[in-house]
N, C-alpha and C positions, 0 to 999 in steps of 0.2 A: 436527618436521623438515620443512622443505621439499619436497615431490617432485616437482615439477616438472624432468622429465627435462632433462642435459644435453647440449646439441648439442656436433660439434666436426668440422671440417671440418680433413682434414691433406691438405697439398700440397706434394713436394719437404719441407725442411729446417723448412715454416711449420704452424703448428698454431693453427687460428682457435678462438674459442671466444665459443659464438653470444650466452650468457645473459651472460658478464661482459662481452663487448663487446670483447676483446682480443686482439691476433695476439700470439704468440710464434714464434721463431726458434731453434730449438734449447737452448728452454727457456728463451732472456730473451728480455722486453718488448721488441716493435717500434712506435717511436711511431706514431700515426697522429691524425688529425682523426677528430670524430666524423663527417663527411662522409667525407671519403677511407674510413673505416669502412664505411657506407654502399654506398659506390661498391665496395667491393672482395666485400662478402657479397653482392651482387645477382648481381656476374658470376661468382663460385664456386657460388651457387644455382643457375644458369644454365650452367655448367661445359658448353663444347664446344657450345654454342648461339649463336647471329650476337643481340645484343640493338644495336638499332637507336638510331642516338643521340637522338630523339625518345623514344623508351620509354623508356631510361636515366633522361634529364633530366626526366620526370613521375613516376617511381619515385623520384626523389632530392630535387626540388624541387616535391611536387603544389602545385597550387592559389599556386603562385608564377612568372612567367616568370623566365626567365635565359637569357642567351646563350652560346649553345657553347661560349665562350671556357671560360666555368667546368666543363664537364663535360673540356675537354682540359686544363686546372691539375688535375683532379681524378684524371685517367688519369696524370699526370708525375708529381704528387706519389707516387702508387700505385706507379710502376715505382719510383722512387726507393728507396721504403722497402721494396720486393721484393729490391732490387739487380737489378735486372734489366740488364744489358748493353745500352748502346744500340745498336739494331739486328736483337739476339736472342731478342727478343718467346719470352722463354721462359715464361711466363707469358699475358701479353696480347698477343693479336693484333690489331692495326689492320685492318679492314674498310675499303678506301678506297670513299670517297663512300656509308658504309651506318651504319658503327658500330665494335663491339668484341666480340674472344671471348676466353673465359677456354681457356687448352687447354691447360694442364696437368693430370696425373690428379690427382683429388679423391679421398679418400677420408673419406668419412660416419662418424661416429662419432656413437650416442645410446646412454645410460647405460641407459636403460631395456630399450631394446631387446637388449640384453647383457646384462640381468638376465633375461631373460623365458626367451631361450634355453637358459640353463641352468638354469630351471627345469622347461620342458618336457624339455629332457635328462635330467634326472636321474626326474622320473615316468615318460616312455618305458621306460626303462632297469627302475624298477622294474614295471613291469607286463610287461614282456619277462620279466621273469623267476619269473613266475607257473606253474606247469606246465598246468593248466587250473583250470575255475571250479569247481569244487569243494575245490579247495587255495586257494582268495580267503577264504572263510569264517576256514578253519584259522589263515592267516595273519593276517587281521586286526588282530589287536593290535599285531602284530608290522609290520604293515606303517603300522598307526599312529602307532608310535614311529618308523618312519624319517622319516614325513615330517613326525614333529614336529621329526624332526632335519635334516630338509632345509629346515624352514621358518627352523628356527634359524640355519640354516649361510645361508641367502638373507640373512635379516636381518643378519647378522653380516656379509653380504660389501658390504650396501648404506651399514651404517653405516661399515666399511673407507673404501668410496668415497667414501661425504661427506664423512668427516675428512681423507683425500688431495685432494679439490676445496675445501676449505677452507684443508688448509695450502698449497697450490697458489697460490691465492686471497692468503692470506696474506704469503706469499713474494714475492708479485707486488707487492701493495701496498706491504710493504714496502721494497724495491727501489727503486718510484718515489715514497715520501717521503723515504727518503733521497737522491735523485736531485733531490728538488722542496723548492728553498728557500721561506722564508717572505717575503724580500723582496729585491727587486732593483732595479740601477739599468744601464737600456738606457743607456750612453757614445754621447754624438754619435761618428758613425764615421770615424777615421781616415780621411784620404785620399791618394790616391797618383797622384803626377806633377803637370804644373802644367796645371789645368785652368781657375782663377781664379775655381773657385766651390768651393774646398775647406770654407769654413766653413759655404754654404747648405747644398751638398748631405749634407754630413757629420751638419751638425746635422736635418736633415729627414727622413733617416733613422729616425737615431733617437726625432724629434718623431710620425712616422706608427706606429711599432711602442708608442710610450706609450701614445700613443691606442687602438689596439687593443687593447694587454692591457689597459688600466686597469680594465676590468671583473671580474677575475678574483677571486673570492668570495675565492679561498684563497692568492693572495699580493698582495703590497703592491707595487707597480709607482711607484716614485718620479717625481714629475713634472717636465717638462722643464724648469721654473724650476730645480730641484736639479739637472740636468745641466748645465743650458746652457755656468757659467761654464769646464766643462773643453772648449771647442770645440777651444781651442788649447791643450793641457794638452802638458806637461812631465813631469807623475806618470806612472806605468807603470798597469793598469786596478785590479792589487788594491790598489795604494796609494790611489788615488782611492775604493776603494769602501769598502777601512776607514775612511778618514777620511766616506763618507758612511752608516756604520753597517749596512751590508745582510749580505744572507747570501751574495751571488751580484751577481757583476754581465756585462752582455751586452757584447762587445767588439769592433768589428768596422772591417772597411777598405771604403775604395769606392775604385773607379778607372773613370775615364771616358774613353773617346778614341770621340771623334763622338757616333756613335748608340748605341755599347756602351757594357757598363756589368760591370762586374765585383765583386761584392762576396763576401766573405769573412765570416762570423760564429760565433765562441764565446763560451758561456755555460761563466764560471768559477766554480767553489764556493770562497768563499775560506778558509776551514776548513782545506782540502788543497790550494787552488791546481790544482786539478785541472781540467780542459775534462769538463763531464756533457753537451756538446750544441754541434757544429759543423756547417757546412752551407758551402757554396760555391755562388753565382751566377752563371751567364755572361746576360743578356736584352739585350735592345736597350731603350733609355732611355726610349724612347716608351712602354713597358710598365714603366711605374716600380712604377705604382699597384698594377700585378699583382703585383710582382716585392713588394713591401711586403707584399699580403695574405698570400704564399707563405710570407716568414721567420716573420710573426707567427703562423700556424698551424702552422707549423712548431715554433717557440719555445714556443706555447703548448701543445701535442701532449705535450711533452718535458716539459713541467712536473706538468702534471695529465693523465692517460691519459686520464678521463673526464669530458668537458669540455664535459655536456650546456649549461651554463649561457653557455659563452661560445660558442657556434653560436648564429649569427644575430645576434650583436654589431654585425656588421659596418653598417654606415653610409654607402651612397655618395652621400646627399647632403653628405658633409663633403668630398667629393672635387673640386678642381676641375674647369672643365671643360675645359680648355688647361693645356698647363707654362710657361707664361708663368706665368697665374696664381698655380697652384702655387709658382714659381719666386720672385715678388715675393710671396707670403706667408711662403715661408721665411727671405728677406729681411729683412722685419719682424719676423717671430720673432725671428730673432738681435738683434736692434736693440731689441726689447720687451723682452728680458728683463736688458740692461745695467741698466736704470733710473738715467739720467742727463737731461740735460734735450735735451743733446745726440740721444741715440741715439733718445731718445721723439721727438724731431722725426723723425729719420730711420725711424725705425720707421711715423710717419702714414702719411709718402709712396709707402712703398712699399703698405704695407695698403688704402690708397684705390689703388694701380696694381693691387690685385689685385683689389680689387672692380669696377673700370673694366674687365679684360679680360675679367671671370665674371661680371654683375654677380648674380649666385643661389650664391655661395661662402659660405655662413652663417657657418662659422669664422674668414673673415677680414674679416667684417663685425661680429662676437662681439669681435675682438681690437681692432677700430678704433675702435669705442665705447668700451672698456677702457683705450684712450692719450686718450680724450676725458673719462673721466672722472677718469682720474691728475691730466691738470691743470688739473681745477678742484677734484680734492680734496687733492693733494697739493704743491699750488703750485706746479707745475711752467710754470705761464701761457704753454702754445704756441699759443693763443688768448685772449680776451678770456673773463672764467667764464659770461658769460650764452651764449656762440657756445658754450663747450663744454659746457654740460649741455643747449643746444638737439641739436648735434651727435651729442651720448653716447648721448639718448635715440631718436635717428633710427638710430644704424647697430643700437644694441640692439634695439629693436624691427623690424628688417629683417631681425637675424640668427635673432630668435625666429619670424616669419613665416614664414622660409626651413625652418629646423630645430627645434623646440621641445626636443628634445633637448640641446643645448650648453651644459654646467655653466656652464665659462665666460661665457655671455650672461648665467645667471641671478643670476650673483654680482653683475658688474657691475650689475644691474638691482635686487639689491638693495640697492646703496652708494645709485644716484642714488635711491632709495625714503625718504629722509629723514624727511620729515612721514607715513610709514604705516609704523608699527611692525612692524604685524601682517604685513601686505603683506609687508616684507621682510624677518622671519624665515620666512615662508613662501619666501622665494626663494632664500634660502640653505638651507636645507633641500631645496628640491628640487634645488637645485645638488650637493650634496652626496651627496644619493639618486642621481645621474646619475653621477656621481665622486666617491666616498668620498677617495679617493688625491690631491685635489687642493690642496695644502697652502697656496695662496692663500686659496683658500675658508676652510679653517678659520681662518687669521690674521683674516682679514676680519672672519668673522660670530665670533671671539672678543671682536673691536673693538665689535662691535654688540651683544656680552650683556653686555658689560661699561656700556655707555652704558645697559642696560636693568635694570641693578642686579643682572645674576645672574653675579655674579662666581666663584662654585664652576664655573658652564658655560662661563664664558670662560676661564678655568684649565684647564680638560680641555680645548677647542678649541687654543688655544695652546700649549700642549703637544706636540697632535697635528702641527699646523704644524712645528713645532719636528721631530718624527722623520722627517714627510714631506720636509722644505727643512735638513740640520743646519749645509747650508754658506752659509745665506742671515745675512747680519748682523739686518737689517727682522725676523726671526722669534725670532731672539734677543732680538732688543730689547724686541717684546711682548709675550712671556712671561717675561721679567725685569721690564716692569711690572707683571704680573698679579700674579705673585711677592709684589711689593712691597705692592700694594694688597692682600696679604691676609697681611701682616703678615712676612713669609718674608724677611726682608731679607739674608740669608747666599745664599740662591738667588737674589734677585731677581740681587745683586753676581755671582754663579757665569753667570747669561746675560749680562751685558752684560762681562766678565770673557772669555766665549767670543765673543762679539761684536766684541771688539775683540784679539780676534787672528785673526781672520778678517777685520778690516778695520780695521788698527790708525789709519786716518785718521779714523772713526765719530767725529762730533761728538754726538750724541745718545746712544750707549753709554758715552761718557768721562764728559758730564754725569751722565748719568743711577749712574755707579758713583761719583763725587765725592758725589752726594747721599745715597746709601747712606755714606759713609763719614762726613758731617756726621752722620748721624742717628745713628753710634754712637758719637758723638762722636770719631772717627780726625779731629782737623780737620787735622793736617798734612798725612796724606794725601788728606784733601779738598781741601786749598788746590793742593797739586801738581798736580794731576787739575783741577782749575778755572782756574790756569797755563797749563798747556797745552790746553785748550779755546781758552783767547781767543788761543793764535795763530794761532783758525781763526776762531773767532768771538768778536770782542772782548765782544758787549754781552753775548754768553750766557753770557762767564766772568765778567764784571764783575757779573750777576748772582749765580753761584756764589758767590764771594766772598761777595756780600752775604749770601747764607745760612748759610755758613760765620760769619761776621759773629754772626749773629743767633742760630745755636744756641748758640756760647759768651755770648750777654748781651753782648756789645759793641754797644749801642745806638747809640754816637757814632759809632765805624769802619762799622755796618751804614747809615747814615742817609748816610757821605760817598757809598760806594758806590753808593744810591740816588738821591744826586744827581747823580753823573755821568750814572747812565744819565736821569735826565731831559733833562738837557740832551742826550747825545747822540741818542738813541732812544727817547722817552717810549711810542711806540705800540707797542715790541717788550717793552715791560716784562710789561707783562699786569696786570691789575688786581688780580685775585686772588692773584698772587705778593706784591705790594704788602700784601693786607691780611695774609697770614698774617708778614710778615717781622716786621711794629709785632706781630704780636698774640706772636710764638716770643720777642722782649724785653721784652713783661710792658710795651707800650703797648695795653693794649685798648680805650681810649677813640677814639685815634685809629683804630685798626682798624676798629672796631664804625659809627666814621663811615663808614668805604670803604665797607665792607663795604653798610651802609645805602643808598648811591648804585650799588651794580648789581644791575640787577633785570633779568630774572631772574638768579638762582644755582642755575642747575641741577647746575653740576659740582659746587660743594659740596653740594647735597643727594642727590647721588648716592652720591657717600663716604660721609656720614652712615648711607645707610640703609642699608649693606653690617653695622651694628652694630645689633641688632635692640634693644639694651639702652639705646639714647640716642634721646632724643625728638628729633629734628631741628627740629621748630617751638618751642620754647625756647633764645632769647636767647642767655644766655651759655654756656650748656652747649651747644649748638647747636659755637660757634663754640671754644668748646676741645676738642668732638670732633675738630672741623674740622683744629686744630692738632696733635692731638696722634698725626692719621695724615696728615699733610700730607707730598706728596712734589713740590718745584719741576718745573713740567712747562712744556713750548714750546708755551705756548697759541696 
């Protein structure tokens, strides 16, 4: 059993308690920060003593500077969660130009020390009632059995106590597990009136409070790629968060006139639709960044009582240093996260206006490498590709100079890390080590184990993309490859299936379920599904076709097909589409020539060797592995 006596300090209606670290209020949990914690047992230790705001801020922050400003967030948040009346310093007193006094009455409470006295009570008692020393003798025995029964009755009242500070304990915790979901999604915040930055400021919001919690061991904080597209939502917040799978999601307004700024926030359980944690802001706008740290300690307070792990999270070199800044990086956010070719231009511009007005903003030097290297990997060409993976590697490495912290930078650093394998699975991994919750990251470095033949790790990585992003198409789609590439063709069709109702315009989700329906031989509903591809993309359907073509043994109808698209488009065929189409009609001769003329064939021997039972360096068996897990892809 434990014995480490317990402390407990009662004031007015609150009951602190020093060993689990918790205030309560007439028996329920009062949130607080492990800090605000801190700040409020120093000046109850201190009770009716003037403790100077130098002293405070070396008690709360040794061997760290900070400026006052944090020690008065840290006195506001305290009255707050005291309810203290503004004005009625019933509790804390403001010392102008000195410090703070706690002056309310304290009342000390230790477990031990309330055991001890009754024990000395109850021997006083017996020895009082001794008549003289020569009736000590007599008694003896007799006085041995009392206090075997006084020892008994002490032990009996201690084990009392512990199982009352246990179920105490228990009661409490419980409380705030049911109170603290497993995952949530912070809503860019509503905004109110026309202030002609409702989409920045709204989504910025909510982009500063991801970042903060994302570090939280013990819930899943969905990232802002998974919010962004509801900036301008229509849904109501639990409709939005059923459909993005959470347990909880945070829901809030901003309103702005001038320099104020007023924002409103609850956190709803959606189980019962219930508000477990709301809060109201009045600040002046220039104190954004304050106004940010306050909700997130707040919200994260509310979640986990004890919350040693995410004190000291905090990061202000991700902070800019103007709201300009700030301002054209929230900009770019919104514009980065459309992923169009359109919005990535628009999204450059502003990202370089945010590093021109800070040029030391790592985060929006992390984000501007990351639209430099979209288009040079993703075709997007808002540059020439040699100017963007010059460019990609110049802000990446600026933002890692700045911050070595920024998953974001490391991801991107591990796409441009092509020729170093090693290199860039170590970069996504520390990306990842930095922000578990970052559901880019995982699509990413799924795309990169799967290039590396460990397609069981790019399966679980895509996946996880998939619960982190469930309203992203791009995450559906590759983990319906993954699917596919390991044989799962009912799931691969089930994501690109959810894909393409999330973006029923998906030309890559439509292809990619058309190919799945050739391979089970559905060709009708393959050929309709390839129909309606080419009247988005002619040569991509006119390719479909031809595989369709080629799984039923129509060698003549697969061969016309193949010559349109030479004529129209030879260079969007792909070479390798080419040899498996001769090789699925039982022409392996002509095949086995293609095949002969591209060197290397890394992508076929990467499939191969997902089959530990087929030698890949023999010939024809090589190449009817090849065919007989062959999925047409947009090489």
């Amino acid at each position: 059993m434990n014995s480490e006596p317990l402390l407990f300090y009662e004031f007015g209606p609150f009951r602190l308690n020093v060993q689990e670290r918790l205030l309560e209020k007439n028996g329920e949990l009062v949130a607080l920060t492990p800090k605000v914690f801190e700040t409020l047992l120093v000046l109850v230790e201190h009770s009716g003593h003037v403790l100077a705001k130098d002293d405070l801020m070396s008690r709360l922050w040794p061997d760290t500077f900070v400026e006052e400003s944090s020690l008065t967030q840290n006195i506001s948040l305290l009255r707050r969660a005291l309810d203290e009346a503004p004005g009625s310093r019933q509790y804390i007193e403001t010392i102008p130009k000195r410090g703070y006094r706690f002056v309310a009455d304290v009342r000390r409470i230790d477990t031990h020390e309330t055991t001890t006295l009754m024990i000395a009570a109850q021997i006083e008692e017996e020895v009082s009632e001794s008549p003289a020393p020569v009736a000590i003798a007599q008694r003896a025995s007799v006085s041995l059995t009392k206090y075997r029964i006084i020892g008994a009755t002490v032990i009996a009242m201690i084990l009392i106590v512990g199982v009352a500070a246990a179920y105490l304990r228990y009661r409490s915790r419980a409380a705030a597990n049911r109170a603290k979901p497993a995952s949530i999604a912070i809503l860019p915040f509503k905004t109110i009136g026309t202030t002609g930055q409702t989409e920045v400021l709204g989504l910025g919001m909510a982009d500063a409070l991801i970042i903060r919690l994302s570090h939280l061991n013990q819930t899943t904080v969905l990232p802002t790629s998974s919010v962004s597209r509801y900036t301008n939502r229509e849904k109501d917040a639990v409709t939005i968060g059923q459909d993005l799978g959470v347990e909880a999601v945070l829901d809030g307004t901003v309103q702005r006139e001038g320099d104020q700024v007023r924002i409103t926030a609850q956190l709803i359980r959606l189980s019962d639709r219930k508000s477990i944690w709301t809060a109201k802001f009045d600040e002046n706008y220039r104190d954004l960044f304050a106004l940010q740290d306050t909700i997130s300690e707040q919200l994260a307070a509310s979640l986990i009582p004890k919350l040693s792990a995410y004190e000291g999270d905090h990061d202000d070199k991700r902070r800019p240093a103007n709201q300009e800044a700030y301002e054209a990086y929230l900009t770019g956010l919104y514009f980065w996260n459309q992923r169009s070719r359109e919005s990535l231009q628009k999204s450059l511009e502003y990202f370089e206006r945010a590093t021109q007005k800070d040029p030391g903003y790592a985060l929006a030097y992390a984000l501007l490498g990351d639209v430099y290297f979209l288009s040079y990997a993703d075709g997007y060409d808002l540059v020439t590709p040699n100017d963007a993976l010059v460019k990609a590697n110049a802000a990446i490495n600026k933002a890692l100079e700045l911050d070595e912290n920024i998953a974001e930078a490391h991801v991107t650093k591990a796409g441009l890390m092509r020729l170093d394998p090693e290199g860039a699975d170590r970069e996504y991994r520390r990306a990842l080590e930095l922000n578990p919750n970052q559901g880019i990251g995982h699509m990413r470095y799924a795309q990169f184990l799967f290039n590396q033949r460990k397609l069981d790790d790019a399966v679980a990585h895509a996946r996880r993309a998939v619960e982190l992003d469930p309203t992203s198409p791009v995450t559906h789609i590759s983990y319906g490859f993954m699917l596919g590439m390991s044989r799962d063709t009912d799931g691969a069709a089930a994501q690109y299936a959810k894909a393409l109702e999330l973006q029923p315009d998906q030309v890559v989700a439509r292809f990619n379920i058309a190919n799945v329906y050739a391979q089970k031989h559905m060709f009708k509903e393959a050929m309709t599904e390839f129909d309606r591809v080419s009247e988005k993309d002619h040569i991509l359907g006119t390719l479909g076709r031809a595989y369709v073509f080629a799984n039923s043994k129509r060698r003549d109808a697969m061969r016309q097909e193949l010559s349109k698209l030479e004529k129209e488009s030879p260079a969007r065929v792909g070479p390798l589409n080419v040899v498996a189409l001769y090789g699925m009609v039982g022409d392996k001769d002509t095949a086995f020539e293609l095949l002969d003329k591209i060197e290397p064939v890394p992508f076929v021997l990467a499939r191969l060797k997902f089959d530990p039972d087929l030698d890949p360096l023999r010939g024809e068996q090589r190449f009817d592995a090849y065919l007989s897990r062959h999925h047409i892809d947009k090489l």
